[in-house]
N, C-alpha and C positions, 0 to 999 in steps of 0.2 A: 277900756284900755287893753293894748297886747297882753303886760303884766298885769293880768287880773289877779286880784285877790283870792281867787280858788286857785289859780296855778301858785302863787308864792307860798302857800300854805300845805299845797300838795308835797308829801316824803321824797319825792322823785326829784323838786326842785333843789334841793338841798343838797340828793345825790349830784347832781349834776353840777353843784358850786363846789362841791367839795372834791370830785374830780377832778376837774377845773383848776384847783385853784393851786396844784404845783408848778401850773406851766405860765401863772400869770405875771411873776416876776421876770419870768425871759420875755414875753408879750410885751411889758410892757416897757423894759427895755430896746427892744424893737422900734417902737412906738415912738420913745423919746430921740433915738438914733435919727428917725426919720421926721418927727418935725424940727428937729433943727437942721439938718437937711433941706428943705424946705426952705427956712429961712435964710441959709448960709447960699441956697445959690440963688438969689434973688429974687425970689415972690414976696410979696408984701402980707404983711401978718392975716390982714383980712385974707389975701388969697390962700393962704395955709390952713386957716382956721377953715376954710369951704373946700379946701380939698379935703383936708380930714374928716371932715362931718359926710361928706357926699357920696364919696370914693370908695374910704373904709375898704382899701386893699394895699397894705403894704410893700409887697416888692412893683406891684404896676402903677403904684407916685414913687418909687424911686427910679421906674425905669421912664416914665415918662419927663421926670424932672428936669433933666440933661436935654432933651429933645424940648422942652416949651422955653428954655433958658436961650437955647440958640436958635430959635426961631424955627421948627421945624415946621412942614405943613400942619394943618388940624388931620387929615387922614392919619398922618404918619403916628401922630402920638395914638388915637385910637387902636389905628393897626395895631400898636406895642403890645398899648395896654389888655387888649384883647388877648393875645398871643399869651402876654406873663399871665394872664388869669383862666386864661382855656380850662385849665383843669375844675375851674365851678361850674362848666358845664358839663363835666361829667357829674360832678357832685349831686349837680339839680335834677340830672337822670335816675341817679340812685335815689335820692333822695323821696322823688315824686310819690311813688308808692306810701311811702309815710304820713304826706301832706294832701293829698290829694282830697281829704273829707273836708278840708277847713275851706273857709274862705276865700276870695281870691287877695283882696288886701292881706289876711293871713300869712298865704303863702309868699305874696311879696316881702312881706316884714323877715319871713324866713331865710328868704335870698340871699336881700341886704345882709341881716345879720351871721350868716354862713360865715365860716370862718375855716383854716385848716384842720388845727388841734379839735376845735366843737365837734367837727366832722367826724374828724379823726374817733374820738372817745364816743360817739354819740352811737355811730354804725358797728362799734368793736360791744356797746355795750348791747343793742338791738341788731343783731342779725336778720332781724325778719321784720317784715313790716308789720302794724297793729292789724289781727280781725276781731277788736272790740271794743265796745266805746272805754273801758277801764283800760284797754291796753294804751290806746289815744291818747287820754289823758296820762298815762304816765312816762311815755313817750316824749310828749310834748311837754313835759313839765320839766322832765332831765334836759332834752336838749333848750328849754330857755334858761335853766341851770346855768348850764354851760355859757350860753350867749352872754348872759348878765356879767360872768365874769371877764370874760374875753374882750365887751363889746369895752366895759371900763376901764380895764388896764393901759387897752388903747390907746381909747381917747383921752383918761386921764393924762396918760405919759405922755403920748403925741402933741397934745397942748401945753405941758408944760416943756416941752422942748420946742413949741414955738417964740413962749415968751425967754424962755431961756437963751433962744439961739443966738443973739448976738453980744452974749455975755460966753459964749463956749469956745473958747482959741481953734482953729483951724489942728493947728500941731497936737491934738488930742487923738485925731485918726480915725475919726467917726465913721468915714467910708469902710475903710479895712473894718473896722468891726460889725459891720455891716455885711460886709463880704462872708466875716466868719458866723454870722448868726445864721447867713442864708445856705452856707454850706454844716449848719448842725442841723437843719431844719432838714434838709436835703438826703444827712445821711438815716437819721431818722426815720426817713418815709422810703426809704432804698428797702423795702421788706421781702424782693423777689427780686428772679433773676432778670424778669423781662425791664424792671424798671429800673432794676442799672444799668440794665444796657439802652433804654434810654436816655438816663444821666450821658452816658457815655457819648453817645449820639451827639445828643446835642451839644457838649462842651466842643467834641473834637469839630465839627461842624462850626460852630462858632467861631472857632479858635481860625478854622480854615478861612470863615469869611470874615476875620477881624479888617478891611479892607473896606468894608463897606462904608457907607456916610452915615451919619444919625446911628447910629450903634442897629443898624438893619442887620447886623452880625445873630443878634440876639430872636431878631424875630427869623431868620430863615434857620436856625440853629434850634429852634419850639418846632418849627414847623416839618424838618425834616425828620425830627426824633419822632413826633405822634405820625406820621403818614408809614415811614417803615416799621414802628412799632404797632402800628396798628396792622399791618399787613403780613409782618410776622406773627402775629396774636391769634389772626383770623387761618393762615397756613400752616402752622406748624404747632399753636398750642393748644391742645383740645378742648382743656379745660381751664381756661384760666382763673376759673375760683381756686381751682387745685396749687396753682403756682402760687399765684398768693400764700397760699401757708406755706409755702417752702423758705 
């Protein structure tokens, strides 16, 4: 099994839950925001229950939500979905170095379970990739730490805001709270200048192409923030580890 019994018992795993585990009551509020979501815009409980278990990406089921309610192409919801989630393949880039001795189902199980915050704490706690089999192991022990808590809070919550959804009054405002989780999340990860000035990008872009059909506002508003941001990154920042700690 992924959780084997040598990693739940390794000191690392434990760092990694106890890291973890301030951020799991916003997670999983998140979670429950978003399966009754889910339910309130009309999928049916089985269909909620398999986007949460499959998906396991919170703002790309709520931006695709909207788009499979009104019948949007299957491209279109993809394209979305891809677009809100682009940033795990930067992750998987960084990340590689780390995983690259394990398996290949290994490294798949890592994917799936990849998360912001995991990321987030996992790479602040390991700046450098393992050159040893102890460093591997304890590597991999923190960051399933981490996943274990992150992957629960989720799912717990997100399920029970399936069966809850149609006991949750509309006039509660679940969207706007949702709004505000995705912009604490947002400013939280604003840690440099280049990546507010992406934030920036993209909303004002958005905002320009609110006009479009299917909320395609959303996807050319990803799209224009990483192609200038990357082009500014690659001409004018030399060193973009360095701006990160700024």
């Amino acid at each position: 099994m992924f959780l084997s019994s040598s990693i739940r018992r390794h000191p690392a795993f434990r760092e990694g839950l106890n890291s973890m585990a301030p951020v799991a009551v916003g997670i999983g509020a998140w979670g429950l925001m978003t399966g009754v979501a889910m339910v309130k815009s009309g999928m049916s409980v089985f269909e909620s229950v398999a986007m949460t278990l499959l998906v396991y990406a919170g703002s790309s089921q709520l931006a695709a939500i909207p788009l499979i309610v009104a019948g949007a192409p299957f491209w279109v919801v993809l394209a979305t979905g891809f677009c809100v989630n682009l940033r795990f393949v930067v992750f998987s880039l960084h990340l590689r170095p780390y995983l690259m001795h394990m398996p290949r189902w290994r490294r798949m199980t890592h994917g799936y379970l990849t998360a912001d915050m995991s990321y987030a704490m996992f790479t602040a706690r390991f700046p450098e990739p393992p050159s040893t089999d102890d460093q591997r192991a304890n590597q991999e022990a923190y960051l399933t730490g981490g996943y274990f808590v992150t992957w629960c809070a989720w799912m717990g919550m997100s399920l029970l805001g399936i069966a809850l959804g149609n006991l949750v009054p509309q006039s509660w405002g679940l969207g706007f709270a949702g709004v505000l989780s995705l912009v604490g999340i947002l400013c939280s990860m604003a840690t440099s200048r280049l990546r507010v000035m992406a934030a920036l990008i993209a909303g004002a872009t958005a905002v320009a192409a609110f006009a479009l059909p299917l909320k395609l506002n959303i996807v050319v508003g990803i799209g224009v923030a990483v192609m200038l941001c990357f082009w500014i990154e690659k001409g004018f920042v030399p060193n973009p580890a360095a701006e990160d700690d700024r």
